[in-house]
mmCIF file of the N, C-alpha and C atoms, coordinates in Angstrom:
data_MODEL
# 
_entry.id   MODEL 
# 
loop_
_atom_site.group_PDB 
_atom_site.id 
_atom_site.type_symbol 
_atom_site.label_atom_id 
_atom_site.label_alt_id 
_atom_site.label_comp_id 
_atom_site.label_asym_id 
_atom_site.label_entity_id 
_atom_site.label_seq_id 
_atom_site.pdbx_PDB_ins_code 
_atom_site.Cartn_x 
_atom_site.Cartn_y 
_atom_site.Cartn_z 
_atom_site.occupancy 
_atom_site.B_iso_or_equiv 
_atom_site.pdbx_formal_charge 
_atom_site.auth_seq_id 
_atom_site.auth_comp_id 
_atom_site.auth_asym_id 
_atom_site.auth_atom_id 
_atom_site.pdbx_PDB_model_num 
ATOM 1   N N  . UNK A 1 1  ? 89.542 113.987 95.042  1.00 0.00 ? 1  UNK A N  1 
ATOM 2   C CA . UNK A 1 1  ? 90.199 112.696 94.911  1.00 0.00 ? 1  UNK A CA 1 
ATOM 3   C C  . UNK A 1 1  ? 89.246 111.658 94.356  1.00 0.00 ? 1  UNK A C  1 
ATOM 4   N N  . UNK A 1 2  ? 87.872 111.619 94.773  1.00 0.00 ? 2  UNK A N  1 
ATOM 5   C CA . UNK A 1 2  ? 87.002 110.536 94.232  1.00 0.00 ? 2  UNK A CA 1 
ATOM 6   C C  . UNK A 1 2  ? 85.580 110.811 94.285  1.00 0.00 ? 2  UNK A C  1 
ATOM 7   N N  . UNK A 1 3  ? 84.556 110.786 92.875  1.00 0.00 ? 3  UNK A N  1 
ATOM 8   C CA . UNK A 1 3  ? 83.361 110.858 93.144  1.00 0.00 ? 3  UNK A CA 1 
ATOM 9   C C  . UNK A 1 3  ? 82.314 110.353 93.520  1.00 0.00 ? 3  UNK A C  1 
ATOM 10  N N  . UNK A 1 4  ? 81.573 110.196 94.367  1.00 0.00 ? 4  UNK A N  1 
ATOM 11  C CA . UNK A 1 4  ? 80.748 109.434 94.642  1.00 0.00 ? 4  UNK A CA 1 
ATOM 12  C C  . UNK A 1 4  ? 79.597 109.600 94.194  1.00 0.00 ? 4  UNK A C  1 
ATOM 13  N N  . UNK A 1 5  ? 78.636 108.118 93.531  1.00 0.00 ? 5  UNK A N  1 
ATOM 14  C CA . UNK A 1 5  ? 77.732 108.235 92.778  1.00 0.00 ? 5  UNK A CA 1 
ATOM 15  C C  . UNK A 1 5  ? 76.803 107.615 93.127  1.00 0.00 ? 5  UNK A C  1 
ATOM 16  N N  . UNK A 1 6  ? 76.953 106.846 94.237  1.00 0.00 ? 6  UNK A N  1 
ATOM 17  C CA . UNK A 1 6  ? 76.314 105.916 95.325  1.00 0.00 ? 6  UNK A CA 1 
ATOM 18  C C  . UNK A 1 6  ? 77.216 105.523 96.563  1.00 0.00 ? 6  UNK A C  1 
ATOM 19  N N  . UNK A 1 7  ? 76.444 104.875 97.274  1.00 0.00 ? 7  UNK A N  1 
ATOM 20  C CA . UNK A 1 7  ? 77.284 104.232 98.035  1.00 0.00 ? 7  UNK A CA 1 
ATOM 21  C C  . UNK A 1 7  ? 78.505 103.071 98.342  1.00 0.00 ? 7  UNK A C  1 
ATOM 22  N N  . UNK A 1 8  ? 78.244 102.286 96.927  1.00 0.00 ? 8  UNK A N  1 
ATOM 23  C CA . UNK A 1 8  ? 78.497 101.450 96.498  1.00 0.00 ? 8  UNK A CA 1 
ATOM 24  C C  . UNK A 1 8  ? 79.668 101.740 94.882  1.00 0.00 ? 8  UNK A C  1 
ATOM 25  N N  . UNK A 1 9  ? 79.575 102.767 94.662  1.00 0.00 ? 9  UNK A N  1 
ATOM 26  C CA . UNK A 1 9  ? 79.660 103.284 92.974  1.00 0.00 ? 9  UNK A CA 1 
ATOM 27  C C  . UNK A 1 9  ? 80.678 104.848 92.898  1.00 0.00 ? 9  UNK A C  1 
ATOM 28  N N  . UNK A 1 10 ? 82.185 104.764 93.199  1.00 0.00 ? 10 UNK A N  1 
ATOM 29  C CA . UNK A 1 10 ? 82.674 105.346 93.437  1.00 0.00 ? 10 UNK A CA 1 
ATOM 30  C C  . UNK A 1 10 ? 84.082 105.873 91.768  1.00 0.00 ? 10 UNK A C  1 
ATOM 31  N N  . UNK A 1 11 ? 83.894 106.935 91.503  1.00 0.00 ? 11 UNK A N  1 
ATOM 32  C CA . UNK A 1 11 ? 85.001 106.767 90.963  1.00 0.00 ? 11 UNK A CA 1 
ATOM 33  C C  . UNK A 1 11 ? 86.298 108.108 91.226  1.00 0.00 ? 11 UNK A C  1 
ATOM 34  N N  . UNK A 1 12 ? 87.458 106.804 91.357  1.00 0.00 ? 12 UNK A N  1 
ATOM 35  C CA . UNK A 1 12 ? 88.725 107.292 91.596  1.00 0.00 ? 12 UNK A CA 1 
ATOM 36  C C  . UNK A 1 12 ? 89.991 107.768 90.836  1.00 0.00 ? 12 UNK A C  1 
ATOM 37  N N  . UNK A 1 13 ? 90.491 108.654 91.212  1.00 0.00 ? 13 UNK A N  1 
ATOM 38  C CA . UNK A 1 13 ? 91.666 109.139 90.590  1.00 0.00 ? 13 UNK A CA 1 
ATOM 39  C C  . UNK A 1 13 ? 92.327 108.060 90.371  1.00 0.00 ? 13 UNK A C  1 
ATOM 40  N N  . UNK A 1 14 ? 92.827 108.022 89.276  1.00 0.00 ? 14 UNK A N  1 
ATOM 41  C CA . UNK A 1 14 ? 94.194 106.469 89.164  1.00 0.00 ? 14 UNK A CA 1 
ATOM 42  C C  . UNK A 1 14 ? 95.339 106.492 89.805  1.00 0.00 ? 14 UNK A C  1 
ATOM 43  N N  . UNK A 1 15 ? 95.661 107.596 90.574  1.00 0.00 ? 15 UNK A N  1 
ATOM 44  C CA . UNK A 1 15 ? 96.947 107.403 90.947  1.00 0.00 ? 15 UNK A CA 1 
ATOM 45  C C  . UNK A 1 15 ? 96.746 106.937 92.323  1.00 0.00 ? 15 UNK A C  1 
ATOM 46  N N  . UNK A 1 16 ? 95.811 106.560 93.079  1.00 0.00 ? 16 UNK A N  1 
ATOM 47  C CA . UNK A 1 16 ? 95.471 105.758 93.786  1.00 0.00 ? 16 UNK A CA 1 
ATOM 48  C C  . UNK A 1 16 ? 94.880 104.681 93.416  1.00 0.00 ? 16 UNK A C  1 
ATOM 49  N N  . UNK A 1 17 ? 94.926 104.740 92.388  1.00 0.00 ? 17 UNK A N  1 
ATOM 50  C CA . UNK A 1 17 ? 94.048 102.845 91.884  1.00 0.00 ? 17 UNK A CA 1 
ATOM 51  C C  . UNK A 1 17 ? 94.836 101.669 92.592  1.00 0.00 ? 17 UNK A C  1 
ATOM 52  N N  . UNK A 1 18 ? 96.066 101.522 92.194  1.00 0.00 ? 18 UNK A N  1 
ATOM 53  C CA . UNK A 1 18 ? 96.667 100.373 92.772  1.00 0.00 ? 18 UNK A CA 1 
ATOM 54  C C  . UNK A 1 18 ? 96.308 99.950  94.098  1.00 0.00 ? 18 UNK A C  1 
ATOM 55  N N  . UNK A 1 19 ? 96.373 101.389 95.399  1.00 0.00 ? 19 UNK A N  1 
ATOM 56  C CA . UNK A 1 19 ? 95.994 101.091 97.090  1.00 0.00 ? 19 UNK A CA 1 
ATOM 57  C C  . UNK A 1 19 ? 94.739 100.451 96.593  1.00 0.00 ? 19 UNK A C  1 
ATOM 58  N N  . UNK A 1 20 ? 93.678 100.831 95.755  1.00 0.00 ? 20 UNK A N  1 
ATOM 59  C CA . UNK A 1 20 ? 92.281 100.712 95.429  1.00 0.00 ? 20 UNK A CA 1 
ATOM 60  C C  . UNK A 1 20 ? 92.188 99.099  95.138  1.00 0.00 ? 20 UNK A C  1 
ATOM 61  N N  . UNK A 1 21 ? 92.882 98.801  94.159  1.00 0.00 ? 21 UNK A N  1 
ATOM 62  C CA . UNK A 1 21 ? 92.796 97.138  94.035  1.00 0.00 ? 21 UNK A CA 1 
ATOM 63  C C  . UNK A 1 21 ? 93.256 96.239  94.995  1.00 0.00 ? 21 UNK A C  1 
ATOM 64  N N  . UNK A 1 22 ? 94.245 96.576  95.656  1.00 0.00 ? 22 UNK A N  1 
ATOM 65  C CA . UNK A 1 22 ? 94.798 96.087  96.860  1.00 0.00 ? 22 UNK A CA 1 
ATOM 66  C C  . UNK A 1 22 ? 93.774 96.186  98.139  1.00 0.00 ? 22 UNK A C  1 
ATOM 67  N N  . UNK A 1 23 ? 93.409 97.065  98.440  1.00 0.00 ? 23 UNK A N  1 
ATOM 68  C CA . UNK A 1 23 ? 92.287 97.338  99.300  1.00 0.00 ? 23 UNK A CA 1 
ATOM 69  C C  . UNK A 1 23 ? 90.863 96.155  99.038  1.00 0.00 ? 23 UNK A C  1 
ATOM 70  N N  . UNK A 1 24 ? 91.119 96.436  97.887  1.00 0.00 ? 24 UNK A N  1 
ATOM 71  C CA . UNK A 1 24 ? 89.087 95.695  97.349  1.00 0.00 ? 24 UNK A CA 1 
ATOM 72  C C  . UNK A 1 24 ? 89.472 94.404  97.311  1.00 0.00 ? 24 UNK A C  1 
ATOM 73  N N  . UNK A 1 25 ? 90.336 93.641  97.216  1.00 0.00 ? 25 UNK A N  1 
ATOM 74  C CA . UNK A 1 25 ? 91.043 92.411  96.763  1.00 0.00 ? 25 UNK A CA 1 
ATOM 75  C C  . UNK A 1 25 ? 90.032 91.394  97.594  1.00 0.00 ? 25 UNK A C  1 
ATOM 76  N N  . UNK A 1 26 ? 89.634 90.704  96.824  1.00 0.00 ? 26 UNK A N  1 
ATOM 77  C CA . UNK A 1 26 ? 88.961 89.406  97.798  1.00 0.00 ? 26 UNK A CA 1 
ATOM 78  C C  . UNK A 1 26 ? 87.212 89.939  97.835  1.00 0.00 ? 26 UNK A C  1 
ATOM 79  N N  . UNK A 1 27 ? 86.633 91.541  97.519  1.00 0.00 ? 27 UNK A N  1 
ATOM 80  C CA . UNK A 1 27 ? 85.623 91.666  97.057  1.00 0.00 ? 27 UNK A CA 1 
ATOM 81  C C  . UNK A 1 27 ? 84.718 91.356  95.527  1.00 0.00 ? 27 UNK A C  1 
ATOM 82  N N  . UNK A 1 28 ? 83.295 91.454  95.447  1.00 0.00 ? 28 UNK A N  1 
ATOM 83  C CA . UNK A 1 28 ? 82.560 91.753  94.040  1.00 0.00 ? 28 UNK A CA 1 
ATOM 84  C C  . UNK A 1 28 ? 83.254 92.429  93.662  1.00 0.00 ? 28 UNK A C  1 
ATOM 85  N N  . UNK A 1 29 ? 83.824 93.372  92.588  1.00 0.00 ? 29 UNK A N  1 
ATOM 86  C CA . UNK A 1 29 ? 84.385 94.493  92.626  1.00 0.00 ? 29 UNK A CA 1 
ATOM 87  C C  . UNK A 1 29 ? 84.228 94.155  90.868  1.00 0.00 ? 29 UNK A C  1 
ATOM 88  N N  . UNK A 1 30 ? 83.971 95.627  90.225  1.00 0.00 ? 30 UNK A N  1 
ATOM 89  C CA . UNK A 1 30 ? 84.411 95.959  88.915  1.00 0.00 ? 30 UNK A CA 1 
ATOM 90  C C  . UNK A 1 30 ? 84.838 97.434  88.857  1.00 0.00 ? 30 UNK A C  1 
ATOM 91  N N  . UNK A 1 31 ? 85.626 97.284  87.826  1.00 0.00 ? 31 UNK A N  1 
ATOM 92  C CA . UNK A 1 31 ? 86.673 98.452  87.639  1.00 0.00 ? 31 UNK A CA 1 
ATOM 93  C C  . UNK A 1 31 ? 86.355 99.084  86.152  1.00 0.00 ? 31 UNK A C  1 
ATOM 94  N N  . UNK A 1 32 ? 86.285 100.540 85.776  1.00 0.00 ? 32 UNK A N  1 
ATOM 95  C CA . UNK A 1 32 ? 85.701 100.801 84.677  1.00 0.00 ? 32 UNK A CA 1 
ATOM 96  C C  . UNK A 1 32 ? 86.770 101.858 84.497  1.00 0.00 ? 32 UNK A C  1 
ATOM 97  N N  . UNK A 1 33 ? 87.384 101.897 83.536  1.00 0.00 ? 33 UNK A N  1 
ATOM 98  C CA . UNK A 1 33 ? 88.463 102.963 83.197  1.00 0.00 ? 33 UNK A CA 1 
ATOM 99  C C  . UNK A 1 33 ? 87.966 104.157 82.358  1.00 0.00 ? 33 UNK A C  1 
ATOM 100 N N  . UNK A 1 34 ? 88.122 105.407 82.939  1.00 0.00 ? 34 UNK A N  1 
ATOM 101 C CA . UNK A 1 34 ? 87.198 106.514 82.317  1.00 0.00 ? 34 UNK A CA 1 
ATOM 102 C C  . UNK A 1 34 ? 87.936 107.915 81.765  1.00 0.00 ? 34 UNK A C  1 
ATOM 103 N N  . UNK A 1 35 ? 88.487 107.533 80.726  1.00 0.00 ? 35 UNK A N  1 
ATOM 104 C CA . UNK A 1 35 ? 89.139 108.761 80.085  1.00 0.00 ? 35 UNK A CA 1 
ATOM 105 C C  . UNK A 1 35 ? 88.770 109.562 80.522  1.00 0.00 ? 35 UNK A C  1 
ATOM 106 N N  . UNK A 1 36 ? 89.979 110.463 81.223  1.00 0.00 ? 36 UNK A N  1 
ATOM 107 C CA . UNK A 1 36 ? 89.912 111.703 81.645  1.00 0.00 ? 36 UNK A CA 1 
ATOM 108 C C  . UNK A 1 36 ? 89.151 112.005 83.033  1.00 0.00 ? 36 UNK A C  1 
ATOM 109 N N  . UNK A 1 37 ? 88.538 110.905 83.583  1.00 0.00 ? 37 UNK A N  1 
ATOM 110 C CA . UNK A 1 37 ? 87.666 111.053 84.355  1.00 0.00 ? 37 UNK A CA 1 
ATOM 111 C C  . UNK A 1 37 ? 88.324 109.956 85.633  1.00 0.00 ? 37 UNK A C  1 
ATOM 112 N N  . UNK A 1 38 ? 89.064 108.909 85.511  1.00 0.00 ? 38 UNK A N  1 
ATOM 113 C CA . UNK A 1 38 ? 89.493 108.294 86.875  1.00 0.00 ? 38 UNK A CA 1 
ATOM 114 C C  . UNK A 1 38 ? 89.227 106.759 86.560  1.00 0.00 ? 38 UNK A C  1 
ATOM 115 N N  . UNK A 1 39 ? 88.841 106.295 87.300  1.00 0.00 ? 39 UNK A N  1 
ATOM 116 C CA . UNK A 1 39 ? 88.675 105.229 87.013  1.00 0.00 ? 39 UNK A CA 1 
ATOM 117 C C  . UNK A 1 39 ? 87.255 104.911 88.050  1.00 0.00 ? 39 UNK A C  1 
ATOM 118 N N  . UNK A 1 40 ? 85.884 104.284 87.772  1.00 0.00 ? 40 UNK A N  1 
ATOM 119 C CA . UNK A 1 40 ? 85.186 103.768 88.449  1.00 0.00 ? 40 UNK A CA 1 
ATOM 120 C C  . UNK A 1 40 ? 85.210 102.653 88.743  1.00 0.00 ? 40 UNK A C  1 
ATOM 121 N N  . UNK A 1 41 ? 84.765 102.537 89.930  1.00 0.00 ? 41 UNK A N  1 
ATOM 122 C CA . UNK A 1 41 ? 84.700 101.354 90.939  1.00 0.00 ? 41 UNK A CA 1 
ATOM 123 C C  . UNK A 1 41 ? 83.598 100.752 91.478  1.00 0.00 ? 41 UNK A C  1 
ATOM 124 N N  . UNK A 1 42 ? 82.684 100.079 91.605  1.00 0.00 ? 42 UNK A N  1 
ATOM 125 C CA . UNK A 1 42 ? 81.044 99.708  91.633  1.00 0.00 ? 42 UNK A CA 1 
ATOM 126 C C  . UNK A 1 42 ? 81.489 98.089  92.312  1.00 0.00 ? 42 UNK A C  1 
ATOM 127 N N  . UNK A 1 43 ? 81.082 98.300  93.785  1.00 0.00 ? 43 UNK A N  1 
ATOM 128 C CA . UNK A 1 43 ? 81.122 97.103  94.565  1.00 0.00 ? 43 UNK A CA 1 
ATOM 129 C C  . UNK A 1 43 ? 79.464 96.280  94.649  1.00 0.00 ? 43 UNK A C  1 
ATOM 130 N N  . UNK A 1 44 ? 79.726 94.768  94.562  1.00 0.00 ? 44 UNK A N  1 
ATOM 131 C CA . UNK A 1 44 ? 78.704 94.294  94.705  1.00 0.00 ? 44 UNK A CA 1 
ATOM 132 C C  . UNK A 1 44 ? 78.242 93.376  96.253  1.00 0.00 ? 44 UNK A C  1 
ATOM 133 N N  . UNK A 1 45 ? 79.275 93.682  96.880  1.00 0.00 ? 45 UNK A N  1 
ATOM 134 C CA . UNK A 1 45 ? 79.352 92.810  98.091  1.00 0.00 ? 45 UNK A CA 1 
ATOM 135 C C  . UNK A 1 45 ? 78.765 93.961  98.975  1.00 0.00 ? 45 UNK A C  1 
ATOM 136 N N  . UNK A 1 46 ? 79.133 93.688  100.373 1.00 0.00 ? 46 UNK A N  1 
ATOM 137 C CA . UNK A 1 46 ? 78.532 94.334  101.398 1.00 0.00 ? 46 UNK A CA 1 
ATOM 138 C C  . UNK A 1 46 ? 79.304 95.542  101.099 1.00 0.00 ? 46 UNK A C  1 
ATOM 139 N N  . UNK A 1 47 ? 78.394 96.834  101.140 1.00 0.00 ? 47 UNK A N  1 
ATOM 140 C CA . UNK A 1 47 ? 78.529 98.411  101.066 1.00 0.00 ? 47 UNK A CA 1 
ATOM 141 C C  . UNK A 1 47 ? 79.814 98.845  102.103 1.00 0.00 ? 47 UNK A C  1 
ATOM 142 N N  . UNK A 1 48 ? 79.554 97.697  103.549 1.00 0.00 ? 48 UNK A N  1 
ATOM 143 C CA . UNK A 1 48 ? 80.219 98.885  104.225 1.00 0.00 ? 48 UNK A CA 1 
ATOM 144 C C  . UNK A 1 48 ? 81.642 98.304  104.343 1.00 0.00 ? 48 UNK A C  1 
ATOM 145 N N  . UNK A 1 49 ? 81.658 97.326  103.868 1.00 0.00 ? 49 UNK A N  1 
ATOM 146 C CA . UNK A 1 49 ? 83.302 96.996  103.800 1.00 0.00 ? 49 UNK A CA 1 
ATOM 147 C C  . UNK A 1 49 ? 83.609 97.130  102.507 1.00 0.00 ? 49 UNK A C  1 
ATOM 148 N N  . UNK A 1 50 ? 82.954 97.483  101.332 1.00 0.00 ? 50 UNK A N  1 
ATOM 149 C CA . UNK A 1 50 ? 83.630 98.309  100.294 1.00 0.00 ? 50 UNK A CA 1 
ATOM 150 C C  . UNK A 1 50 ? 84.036 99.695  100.619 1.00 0.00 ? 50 UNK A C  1 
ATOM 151 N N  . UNK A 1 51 ? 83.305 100.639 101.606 1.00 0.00 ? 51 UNK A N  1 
ATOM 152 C CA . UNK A 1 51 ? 83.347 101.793 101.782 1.00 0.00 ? 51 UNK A CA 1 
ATOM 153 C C  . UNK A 1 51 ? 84.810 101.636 102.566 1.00 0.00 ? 51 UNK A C  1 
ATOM 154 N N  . UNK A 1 52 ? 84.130 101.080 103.855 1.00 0.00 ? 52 UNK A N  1 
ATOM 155 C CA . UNK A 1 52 ? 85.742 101.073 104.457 1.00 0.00 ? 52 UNK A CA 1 
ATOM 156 C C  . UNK A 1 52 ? 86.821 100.662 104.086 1.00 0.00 ? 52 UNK A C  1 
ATOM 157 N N  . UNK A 1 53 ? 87.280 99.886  103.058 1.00 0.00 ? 53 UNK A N  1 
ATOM 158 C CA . UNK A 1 53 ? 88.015 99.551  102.532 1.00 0.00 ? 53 UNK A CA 1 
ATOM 159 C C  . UNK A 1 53 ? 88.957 100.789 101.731 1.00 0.00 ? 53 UNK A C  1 
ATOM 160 N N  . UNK A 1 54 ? 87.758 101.107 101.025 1.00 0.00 ? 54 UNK A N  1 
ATOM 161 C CA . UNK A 1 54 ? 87.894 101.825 99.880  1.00 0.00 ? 54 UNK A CA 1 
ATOM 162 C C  . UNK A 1 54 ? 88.452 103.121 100.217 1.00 0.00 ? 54 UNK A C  1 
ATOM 163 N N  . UNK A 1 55 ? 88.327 103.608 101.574 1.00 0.00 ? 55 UNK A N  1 
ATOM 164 C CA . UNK A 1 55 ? 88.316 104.701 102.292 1.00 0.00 ? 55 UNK A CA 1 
ATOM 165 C C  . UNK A 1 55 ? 89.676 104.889 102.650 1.00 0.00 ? 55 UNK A C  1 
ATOM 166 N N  . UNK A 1 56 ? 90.600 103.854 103.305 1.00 0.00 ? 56 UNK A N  1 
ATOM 167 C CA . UNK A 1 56 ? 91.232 103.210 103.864 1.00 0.00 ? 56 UNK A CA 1 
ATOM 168 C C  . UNK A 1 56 ? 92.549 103.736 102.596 1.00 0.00 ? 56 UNK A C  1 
ATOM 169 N N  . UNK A 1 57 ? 92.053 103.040 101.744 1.00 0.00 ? 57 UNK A N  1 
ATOM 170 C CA . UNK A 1 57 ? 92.963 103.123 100.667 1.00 0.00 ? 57 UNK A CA 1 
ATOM 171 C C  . UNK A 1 57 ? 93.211 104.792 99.834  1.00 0.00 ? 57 UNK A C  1 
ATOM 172 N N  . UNK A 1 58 ? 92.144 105.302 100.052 1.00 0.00 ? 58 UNK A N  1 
ATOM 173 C CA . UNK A 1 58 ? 91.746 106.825 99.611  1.00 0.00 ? 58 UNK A CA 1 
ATOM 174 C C  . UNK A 1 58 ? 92.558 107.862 100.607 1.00 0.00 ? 58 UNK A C  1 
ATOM 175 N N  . UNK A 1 59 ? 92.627 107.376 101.926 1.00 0.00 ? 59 UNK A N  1 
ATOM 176 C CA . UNK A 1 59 ? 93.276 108.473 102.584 1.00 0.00 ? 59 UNK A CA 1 
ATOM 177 C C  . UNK A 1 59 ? 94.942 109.261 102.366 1.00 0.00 ? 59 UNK A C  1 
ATOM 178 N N  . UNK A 1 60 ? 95.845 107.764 102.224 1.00 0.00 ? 60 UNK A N  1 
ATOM 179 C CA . UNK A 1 60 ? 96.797 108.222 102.518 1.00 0.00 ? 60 UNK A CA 1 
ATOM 180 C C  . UNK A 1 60 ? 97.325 109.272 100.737 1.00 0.00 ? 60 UNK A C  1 
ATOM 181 N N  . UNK A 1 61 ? 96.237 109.299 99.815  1.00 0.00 ? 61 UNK A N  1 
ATOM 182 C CA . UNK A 1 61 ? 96.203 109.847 98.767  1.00 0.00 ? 61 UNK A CA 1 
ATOM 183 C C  . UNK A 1 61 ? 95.455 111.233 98.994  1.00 0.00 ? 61 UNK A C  1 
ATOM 184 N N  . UNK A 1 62 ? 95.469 111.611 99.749  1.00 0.00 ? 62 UNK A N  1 
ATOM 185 C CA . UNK A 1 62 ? 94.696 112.592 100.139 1.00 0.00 ? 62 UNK A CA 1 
ATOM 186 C C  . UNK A 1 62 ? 93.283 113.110 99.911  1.00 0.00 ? 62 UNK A C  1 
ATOM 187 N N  . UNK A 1 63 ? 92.552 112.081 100.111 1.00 0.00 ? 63 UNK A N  1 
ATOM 188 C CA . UNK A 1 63 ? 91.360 111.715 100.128 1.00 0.00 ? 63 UNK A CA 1 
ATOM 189 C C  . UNK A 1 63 ? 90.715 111.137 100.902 1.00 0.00 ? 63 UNK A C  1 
ATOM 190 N N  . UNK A 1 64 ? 89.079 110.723 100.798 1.00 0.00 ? 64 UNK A N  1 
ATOM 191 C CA . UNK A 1 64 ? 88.447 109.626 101.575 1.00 0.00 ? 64 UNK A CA 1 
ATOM 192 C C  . UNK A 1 64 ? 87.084 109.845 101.421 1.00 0.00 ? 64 UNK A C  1 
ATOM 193 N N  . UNK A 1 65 ? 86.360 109.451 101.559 1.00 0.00 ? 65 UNK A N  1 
ATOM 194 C CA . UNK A 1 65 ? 84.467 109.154 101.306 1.00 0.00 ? 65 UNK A CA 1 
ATOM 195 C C  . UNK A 1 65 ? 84.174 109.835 102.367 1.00 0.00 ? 65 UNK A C  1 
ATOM 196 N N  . UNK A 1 66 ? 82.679 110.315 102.114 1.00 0.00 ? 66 UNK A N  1 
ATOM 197 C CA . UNK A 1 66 ? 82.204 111.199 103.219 1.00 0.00 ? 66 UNK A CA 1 
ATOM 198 C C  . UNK A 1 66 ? 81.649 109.993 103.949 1.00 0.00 ? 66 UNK A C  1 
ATOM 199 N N  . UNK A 1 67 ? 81.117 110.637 105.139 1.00 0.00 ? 67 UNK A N  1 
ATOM 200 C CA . UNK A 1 67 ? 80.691 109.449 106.124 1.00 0.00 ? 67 UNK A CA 1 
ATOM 201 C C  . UNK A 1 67 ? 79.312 108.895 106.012 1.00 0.00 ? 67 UNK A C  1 
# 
């Protein structure tokens, strides 16, 4: 569902993007659209409420960040 490239630096399948923007809403946040590859996501605010956030939004897609 999503790769992780840091802690901070995640990229996601698009068909969860929308929970993904909705989730991050009100964070740093940039969004990088990656042919064929998902879409990346690279938070600049605090790590662990991007993670949890981000996580949050990843599950009910059948996914989620390791711990």
């Amino acid at each position: 569902m999503c790769t992780e490239h840091g802690p901070a630096d995640v990229t996601v399948c698009d068909v969860a993007l929308p929970d993904v923007r909705t989730a991050l809403a009100g964070l740093d946040v940039t969004f990088e659209h990656r042919p064929y590859e998902g879409t990346r996501v690279v938070g600049a605010d605090s790590v662990t409420q991007f993670r949890e956030r981000l996580d949050a939004a990843l599950r009910p897609h059948g996914g989620g960040l390791a711990p």
